[in-house]
C-alpha positions as CSV (number, residue, x, y, z in Angstrom):
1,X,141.5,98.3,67.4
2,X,139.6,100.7,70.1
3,X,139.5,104.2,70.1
4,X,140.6,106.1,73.2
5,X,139.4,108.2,75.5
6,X,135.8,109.4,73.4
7,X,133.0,110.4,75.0
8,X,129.6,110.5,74.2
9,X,128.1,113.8,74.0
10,X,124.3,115.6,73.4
11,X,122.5,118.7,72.6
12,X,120.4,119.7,75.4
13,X,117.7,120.7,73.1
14,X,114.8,122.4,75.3
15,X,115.1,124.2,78.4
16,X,111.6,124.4,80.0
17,X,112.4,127.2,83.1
18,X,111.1,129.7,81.0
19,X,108.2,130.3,79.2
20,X,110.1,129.7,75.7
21,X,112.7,126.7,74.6
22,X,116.2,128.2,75.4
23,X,118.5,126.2,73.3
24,X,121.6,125.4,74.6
25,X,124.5,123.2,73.8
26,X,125.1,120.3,75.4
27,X,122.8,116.9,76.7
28,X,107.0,105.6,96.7
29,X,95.7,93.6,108.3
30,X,92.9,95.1,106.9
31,X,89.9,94.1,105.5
32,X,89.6,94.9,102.1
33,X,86.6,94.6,100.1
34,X,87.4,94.1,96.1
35,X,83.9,95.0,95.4
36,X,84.8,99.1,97.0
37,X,87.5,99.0,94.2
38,X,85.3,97.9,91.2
39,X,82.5,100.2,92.4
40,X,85.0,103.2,92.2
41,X,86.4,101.8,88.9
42,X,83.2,101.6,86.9
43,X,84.0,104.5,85.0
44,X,87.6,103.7,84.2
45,X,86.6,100.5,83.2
46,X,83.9,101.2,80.5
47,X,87.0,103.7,79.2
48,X,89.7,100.8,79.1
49,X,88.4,99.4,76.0
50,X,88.6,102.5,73.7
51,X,91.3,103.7,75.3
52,X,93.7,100.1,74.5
53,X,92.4,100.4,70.7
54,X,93.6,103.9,70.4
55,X,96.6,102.6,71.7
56,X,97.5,100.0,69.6
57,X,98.3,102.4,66.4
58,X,100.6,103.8,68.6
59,X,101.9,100.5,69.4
60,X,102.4,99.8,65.9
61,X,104.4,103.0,65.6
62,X,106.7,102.7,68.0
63,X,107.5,98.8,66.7
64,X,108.9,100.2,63.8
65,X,110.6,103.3,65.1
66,X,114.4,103.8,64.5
67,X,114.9,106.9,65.9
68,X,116.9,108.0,62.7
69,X,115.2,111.4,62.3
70,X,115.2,112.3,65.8
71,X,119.6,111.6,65.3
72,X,119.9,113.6,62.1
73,X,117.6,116.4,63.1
74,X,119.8,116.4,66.6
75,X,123.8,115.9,64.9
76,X,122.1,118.5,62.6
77,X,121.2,121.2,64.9
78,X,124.8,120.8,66.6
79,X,124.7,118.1,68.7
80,X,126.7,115.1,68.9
81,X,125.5,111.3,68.9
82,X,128.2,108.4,68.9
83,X,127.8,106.9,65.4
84,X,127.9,103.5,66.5
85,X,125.2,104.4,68.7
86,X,121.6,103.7,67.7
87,X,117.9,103.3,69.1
88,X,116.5,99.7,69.3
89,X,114.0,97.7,71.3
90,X,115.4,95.2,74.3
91,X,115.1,91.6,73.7
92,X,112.0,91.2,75.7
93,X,110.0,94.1,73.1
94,X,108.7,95.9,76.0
95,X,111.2,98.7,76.5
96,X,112.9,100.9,74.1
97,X,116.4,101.9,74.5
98,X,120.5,102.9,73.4
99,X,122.4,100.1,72.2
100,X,125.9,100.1,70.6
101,X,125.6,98.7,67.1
102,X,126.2,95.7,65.7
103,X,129.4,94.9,62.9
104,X,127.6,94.6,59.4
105,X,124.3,94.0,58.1
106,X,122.2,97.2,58.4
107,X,123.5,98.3,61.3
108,X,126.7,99.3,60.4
109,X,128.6,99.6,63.1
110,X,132.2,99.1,63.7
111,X,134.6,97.1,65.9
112,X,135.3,99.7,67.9
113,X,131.8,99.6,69.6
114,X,132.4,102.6,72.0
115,X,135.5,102.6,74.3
116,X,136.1,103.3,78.1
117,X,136.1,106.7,78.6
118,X,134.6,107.8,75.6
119,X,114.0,122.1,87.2
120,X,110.5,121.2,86.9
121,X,107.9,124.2,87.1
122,X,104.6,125.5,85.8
123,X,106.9,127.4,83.1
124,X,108.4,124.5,81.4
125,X,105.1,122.5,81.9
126,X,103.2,124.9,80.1
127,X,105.3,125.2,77.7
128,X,105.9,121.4,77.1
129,X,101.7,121.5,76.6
130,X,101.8,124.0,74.3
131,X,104.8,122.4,72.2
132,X,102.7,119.3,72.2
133,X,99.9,121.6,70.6
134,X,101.7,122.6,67.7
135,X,103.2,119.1,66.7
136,X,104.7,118.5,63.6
137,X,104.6,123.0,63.8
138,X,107.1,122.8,66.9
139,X,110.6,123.7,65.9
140,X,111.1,120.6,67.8
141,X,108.9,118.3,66.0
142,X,111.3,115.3,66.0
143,X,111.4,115.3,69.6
144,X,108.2,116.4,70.4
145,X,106.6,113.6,68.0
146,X,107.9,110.8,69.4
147,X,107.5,112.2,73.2
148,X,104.2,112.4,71.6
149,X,103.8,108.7,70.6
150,X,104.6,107.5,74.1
151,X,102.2,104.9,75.8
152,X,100.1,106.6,78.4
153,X,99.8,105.0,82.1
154,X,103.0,103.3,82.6
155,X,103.9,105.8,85.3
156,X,101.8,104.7,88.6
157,X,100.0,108.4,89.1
158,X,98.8,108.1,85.5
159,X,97.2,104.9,86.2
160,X,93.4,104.2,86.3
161,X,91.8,105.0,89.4
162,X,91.6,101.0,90.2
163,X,95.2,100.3,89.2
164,X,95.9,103.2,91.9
165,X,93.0,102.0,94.2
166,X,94.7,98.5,93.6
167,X,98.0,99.2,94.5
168,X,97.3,101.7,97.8
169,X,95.3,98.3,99.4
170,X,98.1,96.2,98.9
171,X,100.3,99.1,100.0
172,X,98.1,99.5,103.1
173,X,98.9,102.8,102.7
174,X,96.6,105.8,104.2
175,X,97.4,109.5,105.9
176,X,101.1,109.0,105.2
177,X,101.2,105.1,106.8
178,X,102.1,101.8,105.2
179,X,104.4,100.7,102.8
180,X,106.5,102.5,100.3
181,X,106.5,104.1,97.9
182,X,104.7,107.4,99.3
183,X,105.2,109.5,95.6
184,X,101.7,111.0,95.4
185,X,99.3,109.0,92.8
186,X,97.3,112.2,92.0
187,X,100.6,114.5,90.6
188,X,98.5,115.4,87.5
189,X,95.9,116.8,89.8
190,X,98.1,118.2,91.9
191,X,100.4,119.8,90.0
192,X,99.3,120.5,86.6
193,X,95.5,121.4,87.4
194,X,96.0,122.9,90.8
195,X,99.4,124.5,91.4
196,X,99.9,125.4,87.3
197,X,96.1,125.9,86.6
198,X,96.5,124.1,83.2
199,X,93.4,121.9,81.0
200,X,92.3,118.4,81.8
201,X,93.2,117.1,78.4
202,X,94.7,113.7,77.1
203,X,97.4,115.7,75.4
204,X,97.9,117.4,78.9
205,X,98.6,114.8,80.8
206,X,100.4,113.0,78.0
207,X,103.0,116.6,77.9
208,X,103.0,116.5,82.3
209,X,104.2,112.9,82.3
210,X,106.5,112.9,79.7
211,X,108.7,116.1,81.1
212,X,108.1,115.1,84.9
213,X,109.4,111.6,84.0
214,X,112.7,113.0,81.6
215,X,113.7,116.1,82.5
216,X,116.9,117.0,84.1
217,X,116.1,119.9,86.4
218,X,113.7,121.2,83.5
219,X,115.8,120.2,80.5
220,X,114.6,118.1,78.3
221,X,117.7,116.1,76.8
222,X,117.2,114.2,73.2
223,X,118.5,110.8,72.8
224,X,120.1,111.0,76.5
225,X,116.7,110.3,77.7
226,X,116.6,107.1,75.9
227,X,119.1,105.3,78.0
228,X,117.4,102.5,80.7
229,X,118.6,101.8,84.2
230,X,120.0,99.3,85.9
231,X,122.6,99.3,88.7
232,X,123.9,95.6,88.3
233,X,127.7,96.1,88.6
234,X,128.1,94.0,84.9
235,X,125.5,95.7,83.0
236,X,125.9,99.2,84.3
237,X,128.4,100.4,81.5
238,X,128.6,104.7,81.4
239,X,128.7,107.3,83.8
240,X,126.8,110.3,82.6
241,X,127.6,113.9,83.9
242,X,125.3,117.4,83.7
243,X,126.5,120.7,83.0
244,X,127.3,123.2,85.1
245,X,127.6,126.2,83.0
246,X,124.9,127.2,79.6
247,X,126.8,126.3,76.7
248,X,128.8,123.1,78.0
249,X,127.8,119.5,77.0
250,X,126.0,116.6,78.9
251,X,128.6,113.8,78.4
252,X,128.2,110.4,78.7
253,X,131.5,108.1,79.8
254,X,132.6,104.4,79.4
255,X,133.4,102.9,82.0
256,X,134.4,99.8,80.4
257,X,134.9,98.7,76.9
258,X,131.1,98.5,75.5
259,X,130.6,95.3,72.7
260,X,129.0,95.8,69.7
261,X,125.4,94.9,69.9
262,X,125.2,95.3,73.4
263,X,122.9,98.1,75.2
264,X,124.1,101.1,76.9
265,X,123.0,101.5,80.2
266,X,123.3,104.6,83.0
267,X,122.0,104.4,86.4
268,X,119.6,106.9,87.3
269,X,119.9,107.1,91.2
270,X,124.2,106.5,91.1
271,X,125.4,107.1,94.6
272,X,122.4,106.0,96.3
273,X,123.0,104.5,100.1
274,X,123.8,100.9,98.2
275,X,125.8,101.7,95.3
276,X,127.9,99.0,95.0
277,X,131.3,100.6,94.7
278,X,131.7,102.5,98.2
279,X,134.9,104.5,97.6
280,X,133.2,106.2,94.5
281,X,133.5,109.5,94.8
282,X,132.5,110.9,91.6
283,X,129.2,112.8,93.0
284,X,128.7,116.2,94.6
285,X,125.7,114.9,96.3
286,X,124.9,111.7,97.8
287,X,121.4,110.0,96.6
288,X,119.2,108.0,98.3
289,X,116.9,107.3,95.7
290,X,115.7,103.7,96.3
291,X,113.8,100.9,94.4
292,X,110.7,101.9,95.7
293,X,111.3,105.7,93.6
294,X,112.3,104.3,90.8
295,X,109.2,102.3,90.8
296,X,106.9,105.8,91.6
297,X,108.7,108.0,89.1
298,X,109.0,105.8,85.9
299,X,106.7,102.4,86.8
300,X,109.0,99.5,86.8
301,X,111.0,97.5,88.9
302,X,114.6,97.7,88.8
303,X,116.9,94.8,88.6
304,X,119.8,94.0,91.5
305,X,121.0,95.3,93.8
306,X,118.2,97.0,95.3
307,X,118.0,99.6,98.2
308,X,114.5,99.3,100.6
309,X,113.5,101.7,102.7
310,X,110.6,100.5,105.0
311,X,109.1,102.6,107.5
312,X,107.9,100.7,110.7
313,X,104.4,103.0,112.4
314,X,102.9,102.6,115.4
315,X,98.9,101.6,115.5
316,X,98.0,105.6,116.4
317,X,100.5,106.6,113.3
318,X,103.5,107.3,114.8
319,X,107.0,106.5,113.2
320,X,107.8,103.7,115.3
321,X,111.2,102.4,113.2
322,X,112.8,102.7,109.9
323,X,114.0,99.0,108.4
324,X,117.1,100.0,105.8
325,X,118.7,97.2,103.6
326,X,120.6,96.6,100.5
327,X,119.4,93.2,98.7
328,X,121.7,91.8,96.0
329,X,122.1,88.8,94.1
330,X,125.1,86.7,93.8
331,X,126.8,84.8,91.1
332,X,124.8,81.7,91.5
333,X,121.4,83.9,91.3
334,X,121.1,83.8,94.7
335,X,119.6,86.6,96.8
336,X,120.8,87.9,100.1
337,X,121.3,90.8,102.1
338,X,124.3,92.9,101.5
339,X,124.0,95.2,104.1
340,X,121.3,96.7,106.6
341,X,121.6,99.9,106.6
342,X,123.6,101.7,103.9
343,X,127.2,102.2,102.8
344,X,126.6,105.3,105.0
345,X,125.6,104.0,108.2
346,X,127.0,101.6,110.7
347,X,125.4,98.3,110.2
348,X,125.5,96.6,114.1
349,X,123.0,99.6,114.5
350,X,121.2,99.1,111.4
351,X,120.3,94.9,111.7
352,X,116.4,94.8,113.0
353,X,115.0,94.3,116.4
354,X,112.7,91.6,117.2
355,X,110.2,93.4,116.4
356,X,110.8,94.8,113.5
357,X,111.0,91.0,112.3
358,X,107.5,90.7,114.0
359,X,106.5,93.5,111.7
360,X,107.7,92.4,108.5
361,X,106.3,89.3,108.7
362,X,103.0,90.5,109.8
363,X,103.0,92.5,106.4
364,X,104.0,89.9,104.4
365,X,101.2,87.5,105.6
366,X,98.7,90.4,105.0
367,X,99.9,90.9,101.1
368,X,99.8,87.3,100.7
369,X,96.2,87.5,101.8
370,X,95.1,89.9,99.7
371,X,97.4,88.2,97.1
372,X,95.4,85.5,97.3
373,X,91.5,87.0,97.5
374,X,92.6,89.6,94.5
375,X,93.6,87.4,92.1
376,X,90.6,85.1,92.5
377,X,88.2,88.0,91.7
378,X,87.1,88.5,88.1
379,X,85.9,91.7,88.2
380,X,88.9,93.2,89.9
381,X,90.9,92.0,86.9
382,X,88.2,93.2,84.7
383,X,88.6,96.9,86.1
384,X,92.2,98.3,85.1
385,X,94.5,97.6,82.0
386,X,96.2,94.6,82.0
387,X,99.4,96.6,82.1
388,X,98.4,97.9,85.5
389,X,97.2,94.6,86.8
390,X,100.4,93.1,85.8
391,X,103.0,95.8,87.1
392,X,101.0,96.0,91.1
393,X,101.7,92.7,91.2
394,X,105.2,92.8,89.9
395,X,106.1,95.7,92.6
396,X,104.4,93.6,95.3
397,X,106.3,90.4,94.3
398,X,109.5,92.4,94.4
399,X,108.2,93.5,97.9
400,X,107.4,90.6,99.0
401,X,110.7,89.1,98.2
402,X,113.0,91.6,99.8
403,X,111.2,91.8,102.7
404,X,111.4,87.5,103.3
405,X,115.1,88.0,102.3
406,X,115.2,90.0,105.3
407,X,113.6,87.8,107.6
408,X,115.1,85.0,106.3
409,X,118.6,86.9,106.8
410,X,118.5,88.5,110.1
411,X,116.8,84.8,111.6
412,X,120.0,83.0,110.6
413,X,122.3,85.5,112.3
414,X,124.2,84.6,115.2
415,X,123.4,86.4,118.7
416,X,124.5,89.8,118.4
417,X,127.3,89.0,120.8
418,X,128.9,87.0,118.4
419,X,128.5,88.8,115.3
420,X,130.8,90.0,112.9
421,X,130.6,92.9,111.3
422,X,134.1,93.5,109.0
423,X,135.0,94.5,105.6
424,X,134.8,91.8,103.8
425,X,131.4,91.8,102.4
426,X,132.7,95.9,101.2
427,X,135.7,93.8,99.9
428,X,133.4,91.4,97.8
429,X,131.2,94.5,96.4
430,X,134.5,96.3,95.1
431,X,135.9,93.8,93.5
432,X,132.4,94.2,91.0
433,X,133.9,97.6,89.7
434,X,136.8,99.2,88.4
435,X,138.8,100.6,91.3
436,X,140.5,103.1,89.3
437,X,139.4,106.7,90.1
438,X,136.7,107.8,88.2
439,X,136.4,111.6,88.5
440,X,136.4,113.2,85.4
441,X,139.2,114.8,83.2
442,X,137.7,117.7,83.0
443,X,135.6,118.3,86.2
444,X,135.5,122.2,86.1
445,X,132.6,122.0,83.6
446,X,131.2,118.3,83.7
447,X,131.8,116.5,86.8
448,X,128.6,117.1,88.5
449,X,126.3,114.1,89.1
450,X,123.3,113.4,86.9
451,X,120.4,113.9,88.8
452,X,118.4,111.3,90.3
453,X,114.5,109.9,88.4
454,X,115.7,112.0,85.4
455,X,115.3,109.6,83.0
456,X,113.2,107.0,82.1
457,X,112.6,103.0,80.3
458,X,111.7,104.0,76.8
459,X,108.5,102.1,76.3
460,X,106.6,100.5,73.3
């Protein structure tokens, strides 16, 4: 039997836009030389070594981690927590996250699973530093702790100064030009030591990354922050909705019956110009968030469908073009283009010129250049963290691919005379989702849309 109509509801536990926790109820061709990137790495690299050793106790840590007294300290200070909800590692080990839990054994859960409709500032980062200080003294100690017991540099700015070098070559980026994503790579600097005036210390920048990569306009939400991303129409399984008065809940909704044992996933850029259900209307705002964001504000690649964004410049800097598609993947595993453009644009104005194809496939041959003279060269490896080396060139390969797809897509077109441009691919990208109407009951205090980068993959 299923229950009906539950929701799944939190205690948004710190609110950092003030100087103390307010609690409150409720949950982005060139010649390259590799040796200019070791030289300026030298440092980094003679730190790499101490810095993975003191990492793998933390490691160890987070292996075992439950989250069971981070639940009980939250259900017991008011909020609430689905009890067939629990923390749990992802079947790869690499990312931490919500799952529904399994019938029996020592998860206990039920066969109910969970049914269908069940501001960042100097303030609130100070204040996140100084609740890191205190530790297992914060009144938030549960929380805190395990914020605490994070990884560092998984987040792109926090990387190494060769994992950033690394990835701005590849990028080609310089004074606002190349490829995306353009999210700054020194936010620490920028931010916390120049804007806020705060201490270069690890647990600084440990306390600046985890807020600027959770918080939901300068709450920090429990649990809720626990949930990965992914906006693959059959994984994609709750909508989650913010506040809009103190004192109400963050909710959490089914949109579908959710399986015991299976993970509970929330997008974090919903309504973005490729969201795959067009006619959703559940969102004040419209988000245009993209792949290349998501990759900026937490560090990994998300799944399909995908939405790129590449700017096009001229030699003397000038915005020349912007390229816009949606890239998905069929039932086969295929990939192709959904759409140029977005679900808010007119496509027969959106497919690329000549030389925008010119363009793309002058980038791509320079990345696989590079590609190729990078990975032959030991003491570029040698340089960065592994983890860094690894994730450049999973962004580039997800690069790389989208922007062949594209090629590949608009060179198999027809002339534009005898193109056709109806509703039938829309049709196709419906029939993924539920077409009932999925505002919410109660929209007067939750229907609001939860913001976009506000949460992030929980990490070993």
């Amino acid at each position: 039997m299923m229950m009906q109509q539950q929701r799944y509801c939190f205690l948004a536990l710190a609110a950092f836009s003030s100087i103390v926790f307010t609690t409150i109820v409720g949950i982005g061709s060139i010649t390259v030389s590799a040796e200019e990137i070791v030289a300026a790495a030298n440092d980094d690299a003679a730190a790499t070594a101490d810095v993975n050793e003191s990492n793998q106790d933390v490691d160890d840590k987070n292996i075992a981690y439950d989250g069971s007294d981070l639940i009980e300290w939250i259900t017991s200070n008011g909020g609430f927590i689905h009890p067939n909800a629990r923390i749990g590692l992802d079947p790869t080990g690499n990312y931490r996250g919500v799952f529904v839990k399994s019938v029996g054994g020592e998860d206990g859960g039920t066969e109910e699973g969970i049914e269908e409709d069940e501001l960042t500032n100097c303030d609130a980062l100070h204040e996140m530093y100084h609740q890191f200080q205190l530790g297992d003294e914060s009144k938030y100690a549960p929380y805190i702790n395990y914020l605490k017991n994070q990884p560092a540099g998984r987040i792109p700015s926090e990387w190494s100064e060769a994992g950033k070098e690394l990835l701005t070559k590849i990028l080609d980026q310089k004074e606002g030009e190349g490829l995306p994503p353009y999210e700054a790579l020194d936010r620490f600097e920028e931010e916390w030591l120049g804007i806020c005036r705060g201490e270069d210390t690890p647990l600084a920048r440990a306390a600046f990354f985890q807020l600027t990569s959770r918080d939901e306009d300068g709450l920090m939400v429990p649990f809720y922050d626990m949930h990965n991303h992914s906006n693959d129409p059959k994984k994609l399984n709750t909508i989650p909705a913010k506040p809009k008065k103190k004192g109400k809940p963050f909710t959490m909704r089914a949109i579908r019956d959710i399986a015991p044992g299976e993970q509970i996933i929330i997008s974090y850029n919903r309504c973005h110009g490729c969201w795959f259900d067009i006619e959703y209307e559940d969102c004040e705002t419209k988000s245009f968030g993209g792949t290349d964001f998501l990759f900026s504000q937490f560090g990994f690649v998300e799944d399909y469908p995908q939405n790129w964004f590449i700017p096009q410049y001229e030699e003397d800097g000038t915005l020349f073009d912007e390229i816009r598609f949606c890239l998905d993947r069929d039932d086969k595993g295929e990939l192709f283009v959904r759409r140029f453009g977005d679900n808010y644009s007119d496509e027969a104005e959106e497919i690329p010129f000549d030389d925008n194809v010119e363009f793309l496939k002058d980038e791509l041959d320079r990345m696989l250049k590079l590609e190729q003279k990078f990975k032959n060269d030991e003491e570029l490896i040698k340089s960065m963290p592994s983890y860094e080396w690894d994730t450049v060139w999973t962004y580039q390969k997800a690069l790389v691919t989208a922007m062949s797809t594209a090629v590949e897509t608009v060179e198999q077109m027809p002339p534009p005379e005898e193109r056709d441009f109806g509703s039938s691919s829309d049709d196709e990208s419906r029939d993924h989702y539920d077409s009932r109407d999925h505002s919410e009951d109660d929209s007067e205090d939750d229907e609001s849309s939860s913001d976009d980068g506000d949460s992030t993959h929980d990490e070993l």
